[in-house]
Structures are given as structure tokens and as C-alpha cells.
N, C-alpha and C positions, 0 to 999 in steps of 0.2 A: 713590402718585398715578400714574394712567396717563398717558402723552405722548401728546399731542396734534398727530401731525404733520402732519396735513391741513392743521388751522387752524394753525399756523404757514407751512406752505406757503404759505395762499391769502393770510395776511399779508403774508410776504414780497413778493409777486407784487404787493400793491396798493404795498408801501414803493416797490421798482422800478420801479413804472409797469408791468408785466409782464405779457399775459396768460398763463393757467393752460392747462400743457399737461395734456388730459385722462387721459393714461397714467399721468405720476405724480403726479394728484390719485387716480387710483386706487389705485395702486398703494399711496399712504401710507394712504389710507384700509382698506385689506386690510390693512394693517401696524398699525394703531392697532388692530385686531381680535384680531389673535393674542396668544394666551392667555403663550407664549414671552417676551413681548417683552420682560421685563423683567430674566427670570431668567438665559434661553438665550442672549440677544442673537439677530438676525436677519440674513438676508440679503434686502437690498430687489432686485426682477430686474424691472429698466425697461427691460428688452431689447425690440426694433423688429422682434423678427420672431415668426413662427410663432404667435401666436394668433387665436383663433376670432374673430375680426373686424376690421378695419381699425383702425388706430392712428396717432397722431400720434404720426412719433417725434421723439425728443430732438434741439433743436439746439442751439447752440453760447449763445443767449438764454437756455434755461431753465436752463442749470447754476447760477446765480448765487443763484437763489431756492432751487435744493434745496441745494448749501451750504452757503448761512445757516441751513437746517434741519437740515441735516446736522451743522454744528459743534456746536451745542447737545444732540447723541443718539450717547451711549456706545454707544448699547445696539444700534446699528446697526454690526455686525463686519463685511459685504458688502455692496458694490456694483456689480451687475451692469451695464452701461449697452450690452452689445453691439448690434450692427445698429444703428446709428440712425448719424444725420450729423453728428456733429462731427466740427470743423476743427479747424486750431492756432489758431484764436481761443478755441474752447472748451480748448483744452490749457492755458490762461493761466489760466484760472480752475484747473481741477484741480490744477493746476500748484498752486497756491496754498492751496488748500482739502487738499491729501498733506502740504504745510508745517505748517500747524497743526493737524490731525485729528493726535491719538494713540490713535483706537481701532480705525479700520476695519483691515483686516486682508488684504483681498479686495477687488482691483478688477479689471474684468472690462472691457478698452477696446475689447474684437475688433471687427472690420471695421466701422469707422470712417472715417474719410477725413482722418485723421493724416499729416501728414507730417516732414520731418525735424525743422523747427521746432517742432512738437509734440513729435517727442522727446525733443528737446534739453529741451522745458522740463519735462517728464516725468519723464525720469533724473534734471535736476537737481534738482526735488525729494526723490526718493528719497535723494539724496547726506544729505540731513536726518533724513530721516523712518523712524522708529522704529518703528517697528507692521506696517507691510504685510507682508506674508509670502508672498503668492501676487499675483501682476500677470501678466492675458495682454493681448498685442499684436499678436495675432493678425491678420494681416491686412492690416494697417496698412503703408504703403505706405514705409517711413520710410527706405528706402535704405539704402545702404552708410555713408553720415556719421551718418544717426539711428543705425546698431546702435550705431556707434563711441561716442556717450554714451552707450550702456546699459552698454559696455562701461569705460569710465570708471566709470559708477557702480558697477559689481563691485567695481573695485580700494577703493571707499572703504564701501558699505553692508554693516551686518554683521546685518541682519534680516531679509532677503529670503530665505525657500527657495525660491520653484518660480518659475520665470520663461520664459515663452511668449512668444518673437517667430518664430513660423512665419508662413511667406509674406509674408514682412517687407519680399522683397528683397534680403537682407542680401547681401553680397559679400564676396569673399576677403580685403581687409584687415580687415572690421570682424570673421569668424568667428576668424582671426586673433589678433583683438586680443582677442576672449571667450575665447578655446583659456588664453590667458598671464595673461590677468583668475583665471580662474578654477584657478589653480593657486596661487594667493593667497589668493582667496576663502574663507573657513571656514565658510560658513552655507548657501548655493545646494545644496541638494540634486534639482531637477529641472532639466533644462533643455529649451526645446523650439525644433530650429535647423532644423526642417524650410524646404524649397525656397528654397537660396538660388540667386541670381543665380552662376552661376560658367562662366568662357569660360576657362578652364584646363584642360589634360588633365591634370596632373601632381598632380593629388590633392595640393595643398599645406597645404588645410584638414584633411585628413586627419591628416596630418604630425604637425602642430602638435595637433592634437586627441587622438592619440593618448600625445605627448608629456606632455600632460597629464593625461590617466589615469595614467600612469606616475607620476604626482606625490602617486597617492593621494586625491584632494580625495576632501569629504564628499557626492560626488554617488551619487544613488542611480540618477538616471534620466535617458538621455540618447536624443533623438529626433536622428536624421541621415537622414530620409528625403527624398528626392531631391535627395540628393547626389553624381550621376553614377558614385560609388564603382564602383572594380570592385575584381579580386581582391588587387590590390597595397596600394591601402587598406584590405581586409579582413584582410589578412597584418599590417598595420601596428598596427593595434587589435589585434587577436587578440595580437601582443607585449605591447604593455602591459598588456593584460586578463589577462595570467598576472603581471604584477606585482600588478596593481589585486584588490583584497579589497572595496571596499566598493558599485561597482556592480548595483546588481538588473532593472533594467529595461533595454534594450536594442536601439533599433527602428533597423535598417536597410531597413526596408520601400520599394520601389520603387527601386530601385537599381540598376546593372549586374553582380550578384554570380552565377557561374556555381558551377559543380561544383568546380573548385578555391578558390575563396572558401570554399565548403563545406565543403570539404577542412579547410581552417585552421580554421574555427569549431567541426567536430567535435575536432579534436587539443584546440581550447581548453578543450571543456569534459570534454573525458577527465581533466581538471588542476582546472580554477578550480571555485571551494566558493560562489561568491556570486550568480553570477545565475541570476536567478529566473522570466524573458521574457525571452524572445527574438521579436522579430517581422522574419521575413523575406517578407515578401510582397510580390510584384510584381517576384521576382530569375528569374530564369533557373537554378535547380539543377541542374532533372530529375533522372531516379533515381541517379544516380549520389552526386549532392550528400542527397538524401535519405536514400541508402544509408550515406554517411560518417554523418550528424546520427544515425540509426537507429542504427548499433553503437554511437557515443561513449553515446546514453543506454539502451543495452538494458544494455553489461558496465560501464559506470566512475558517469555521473555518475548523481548522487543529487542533486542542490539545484535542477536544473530544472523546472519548475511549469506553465507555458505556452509553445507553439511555438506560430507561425503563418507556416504554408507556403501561403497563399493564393496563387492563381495564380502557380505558380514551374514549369512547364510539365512535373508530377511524372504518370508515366504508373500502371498496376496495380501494378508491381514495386516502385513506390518506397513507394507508400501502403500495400504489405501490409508492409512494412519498417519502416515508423512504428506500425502497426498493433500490430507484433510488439513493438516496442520499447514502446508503449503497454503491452500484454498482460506483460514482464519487471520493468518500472520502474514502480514503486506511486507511485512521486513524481510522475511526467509526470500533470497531471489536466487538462490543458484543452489540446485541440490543434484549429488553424482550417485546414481542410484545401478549403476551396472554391474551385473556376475551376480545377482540376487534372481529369486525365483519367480517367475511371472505370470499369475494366471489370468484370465480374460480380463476380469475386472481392476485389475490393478492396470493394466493396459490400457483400457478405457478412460480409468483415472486421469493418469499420465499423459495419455493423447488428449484430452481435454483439457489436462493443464497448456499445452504449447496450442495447441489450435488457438482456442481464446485469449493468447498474449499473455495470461498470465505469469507462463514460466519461458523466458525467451531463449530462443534457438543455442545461444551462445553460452548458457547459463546452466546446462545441462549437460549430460551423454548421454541424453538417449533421443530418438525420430520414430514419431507414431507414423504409421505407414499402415494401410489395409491386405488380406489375404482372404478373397471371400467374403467378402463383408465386414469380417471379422478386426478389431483393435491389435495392432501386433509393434512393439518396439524393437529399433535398432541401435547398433549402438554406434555412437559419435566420439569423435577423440576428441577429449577434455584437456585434464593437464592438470588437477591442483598440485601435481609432482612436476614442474617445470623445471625444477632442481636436479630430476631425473634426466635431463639430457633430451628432453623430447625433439626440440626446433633443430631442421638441419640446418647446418652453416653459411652452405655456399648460398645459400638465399635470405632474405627477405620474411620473415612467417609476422605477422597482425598478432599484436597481442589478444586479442583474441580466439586465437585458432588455438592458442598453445596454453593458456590461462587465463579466461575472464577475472574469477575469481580473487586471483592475486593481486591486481588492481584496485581488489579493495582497504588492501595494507600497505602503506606506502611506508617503507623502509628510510629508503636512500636513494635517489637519484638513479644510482645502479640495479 
């Protein structure tokens, strides 16, 4: 028998007194249509932004009616609810509705208008809840006391792999207190701690974060971008990261990491067998720091997959470095080389990597194209920040349009 969640919805809504917001009468009603629904399970995306026409999004009222719909549908594994305006009024319900759902698997709260109280009641759900696997919280404004219950809830859920509080706010006790969570933790294999709050020179997050690599945890993927890092925090990971065997993903993108930072992350991977991406983009290297990255992957490492040197202020000398190291190393297949300087020869490089196949369309950001004869690149949307909200909604985007690259760490399902 097929489920009928429209008309449960629009039920619900008369039981309530409620009226019906038009996105998710639509939305359930695209759901009642798919042919999946029953076999594949689905992901419902009530998301407030990016489609071809105006929308009523979600607020903190209509959660109560999708809920009630929602408790009664296994078969619905994701919930996407981003952009729209829920508060911690609306957190009390979900709050409530992660307590007694044991099937969804996937909730999606980004930029929301959450606050700590919302976290608090958040996390303490998850302290229960058995099922979720992937939670982003992206955006949400939750401070330094909300991370602090997310980070409570580490020490106690053992379900949760991938877990997103970028632009959280977070600050140096609560990054802290997830560094020591998760050295406990046995399940969290992603984690995403981009832009916190931090009025410290002394790289103490670092510390502690790196301390905890050392401890081995089953993390695959770990985001620390714009985390004022510089090279003494890069010296600091790059230690444990020759303890650590099980990281593959690795973003310190937008950071203050110079040529000696580089320094250390080429020694590291002349050694380490496990990561797979590396994304440094928005550091400061120049050719020097590319020239280290260039030898560690032309003579030693083989397990490296994707770099991304985007705007790290790399002049001709360093990009024919990578080029060459490209051209040595069959393993390096996707490298993001744009916002760097480009003189003839590095172009010619470049365009010779993609003409000949060796560096494939999808695998890059950049499209050699001619001016006069002349070798000249373009530049191609990539994506190793696909966390960054790139794919619009109302369609359809080919994982490769938006991240080849991520494909090649396979998280979770989600």
C-alpha cells in the first residue's frame, strides 16, 4: 500500500488548528510520487532556499504537523529542513520528534536561527537517539556553551558518524572539549569545526586537536578551516599525523600556513600511508612551500589523491613543480590550482596535463583554451568545499559538477 503523506499532513494541520505551509504540502506530495519510496527509503529537502520561485519557508509552527507525519514513515531516512527560520521554539519539537523516530538517519538544520538553547535541546536528544548518523549545524549560531552539549553528547552517543557545526561560533573551550570527546568517541568518523570564534594566539585548539589524532580515533575527516593556524600548529598535527593511520580527508584551507608549514606537511607525507586530500587553500605557501609538497609527492608518497593549492600565492616555478610531480605520481589525479599566478609556461604545463588525459576535466579547475597561439587557463567550478553550499536545490547537480574529489572518501552513505 502506498503512504499517503500529503493527506496525513493536511490532517494533521486541521487536528492542530494549523495552517498548511505550501513547501511541505509540496514537497510530501513529490514524495508520495516516487516510485523509491518504499523500497529505497527517501530524503524529504524542505530547504528555504534556491528554488525557481518564492517559498514559504519552515517556521518553528509547522514542525508539529510534519512530525506527527513523520513518526508514522520509516521509509523517510532524510530530513533536510536548511534555510528556513527556526528558533529553539522549533528545537523543542525536533528535540522531541530525534527521541522517538528510530529511522531518520539524516538531518540537515543549517542556517537556521538556533541558538544555544536549541542546542542544548538538540544534543540532548541525540544522548538517546539511535539512528542519526549524519547532523549538520551549520551555521547556527549556538556559541561556545551550545558546541559544549554537542560535545557532551560525543562522550555518551555511539551512532553518529559525520557531524557539521561549521560557523557555529564555537570557541576554544567548547573545540576543547570535542578535541578530549572525541578521543573516546568510537563511531564519529567526519567532523566539520570550521570558523570558530578564537582571541588566542597560542594555537591551544590545535594542541588538544592534535593530541587527539594521536589517540588514533576512527575519524576519517576532519575540516579546521579558519582556524588562524599557523606553522607551529601545522608542526603540531603533522606530529600526530605520523602516529595517526586512519585519517583520509584533511582541510586546512584559509589559514595562516606559510612555506615552513609546507615544509612539515611535505616531511609528513614522505611517511604517512593514509591521507587521501589534502586541501590547503587560502594559505600563503608560494613556490617555495609548493616546491616542498612537489618532491614529497614526485619521489616518496603514493596514497595522495587530491591537493588543493587555491590561492596560496604560488608563482610559474611552483605550479610547473606540481605539474611535474603530477606528470611522476599516477596516484595524484585531481589537483585545484586557481587564484595562483600564471605565467606562459605553467599554462602550457597545465594544458598539457588535460589535453593528454592525464589530468581529467572533472578533476581540476582549470580549461586550457588558446589566445594567439598562445597556452592560457580558465577557470572551472570545482567544489572540494561542497560543505560550502555550492549545489542549487531546486535541481538535480552530478556529483561531479560539485566534487569529484570527495568521492574519494567515503564517509556515510549521506
Amino acid at each position: 500500500v502506498r503512504p499517503d503523506l500529503h493527506l496525513h499532513y493536511v490532517q494533521a494541520c486541521q487536528k492542530l488548528g494549523q495552517p498548511e505551509n505550501p513547501l511541505i504540502a509540496r514537497v510530501l506530495q513529490e514524495a508520495d510520487e516516487n516510485e523509491e519510496i518504499c523500497t529505497e527509503g527517501i530524503t524529504l529537502k524542505i530547504a528555504g532556499n534556491n528554488h525557481p520561485v518564492p517559498v514559504q519557508r519552515v517556521r518553528d509552527d509547522d514542525l508539529g504537523a510534519l512530525a506527527s507525519v513523520l513518526c508514522h514513515a520509516a521509509f523517510v531516512k532524510g530530513l533536510d529542513l536548511a534555510y528556513n527560520v527556526l528558533t529553539d521554539a522549533g528545537a523543542q519539537t525536533m528535540a522531541t520528534f530525534l527521541q522517538e523516530n528510530s529511522s531518520l538517519r539524516y538531518l540537515n538544520l543549517m542556517f537556521n536561527d538556533l541558538g544555544t538553547s536549541g542546542a542544548e535541546l538538540i544534543a540532548g536528544a541525540l544522548h538517546r537517539n539511535t539512528s542519526l548518523v549524519h547532523m549538520r549545524m551549520t551555521g547556527n549560531k549556538i556559541g561556545d556553551q551550545g558546541g559544549m552539549f554537542f560535545a557532551s553528547m560525543l562522550q555518551r552517543n555511539s551512532t553518529l558518524e559525520k557531524l557539521d557545526l561549521g560557523d557555529c561560533d564555537l570557541g576554544l573551550d567548547c573545540l576543547i572539549a570535542i578535541a578530549r570527546a572525541l578521543i573516546q568517541n568510537k563511531s564519529l568518523r567526519a567532523i566539520n569545526l570550521n570558523r570558530p570564534l578564537l582571541y588566542s594566539q597560542e594555537e591551544e585548539t590545535t594542541v588538544h586537536l592534535a593530541q587527539m589524532l594521536k589517540n588514533n580515533p576512527p575519524l576519517v575527516e576532519l575540516h579546521l578551516s579558519k582556524h588562524q593556524m599557523r606553522n607551529f600548529g601545522v608542526e603540531r598535527l603533522c606530529e600526530a599525523l605520523h602516529e595517526n593511520s586512519s585519517l583520509r580527508y584533511l582541510d586546512l584551507s584559509c589559514n595562516k600556513i606559510t612555506a615552513d608549514g609546507a615544509k612539515f606537511l611535505g616531511e609528513l607525507l614522505k611517511h604517512n600511508q593514509s591521507l587521501v586530500i589534502l586541501d590547503l587553500n587560502a594559505n600563503r605557501i608560494e613556490d617555495p612551500g609548493a616546491t616542498y609538497l612537489s618532491e614529497a609527492l614526485s619521489l616518496h608518497n603514493r596514497t595522495l589523491q587530491a591537493l588543493s593549492v587555491v590561492n596560496c600565492s604560488i608563482t610559474g616555478k611552483g605550479l610547473i613543480a606540481l605539474s611535474n610531480a603530477i606528470k611522476s605520481n599516477m596516484i595524484l589525479s585531481h589537483i585545484y590550482i586557481w587564484g595562483n599566478t600564471f605565467d606562459e609556461d605553467a599554462c602550457m604545463s597545465f594544458s598539457e596535463l588535460v589535453q593528454t588525459g592525464r589530468l581529467k576535466p572533472d578533476c581540476t579547475d582549470v580549461a586550457p583554451f588558446q589566445v594567439d597561439g598562445r597556452a592560457q587557463l580558465a577557470e572551472l567550478s570545482h567544489g572540494l568545499h561542497r560543505e560550502y553550499y555550492w549545489a542549487p536545490r531546486h535541481r538535480v547537480v552530478a556529483e561531479s559538477a560539485a566534487n569529484a574529489s570527495l568521492a574519494l572518501v567515503a564517509v556515510s552513505e549521506y
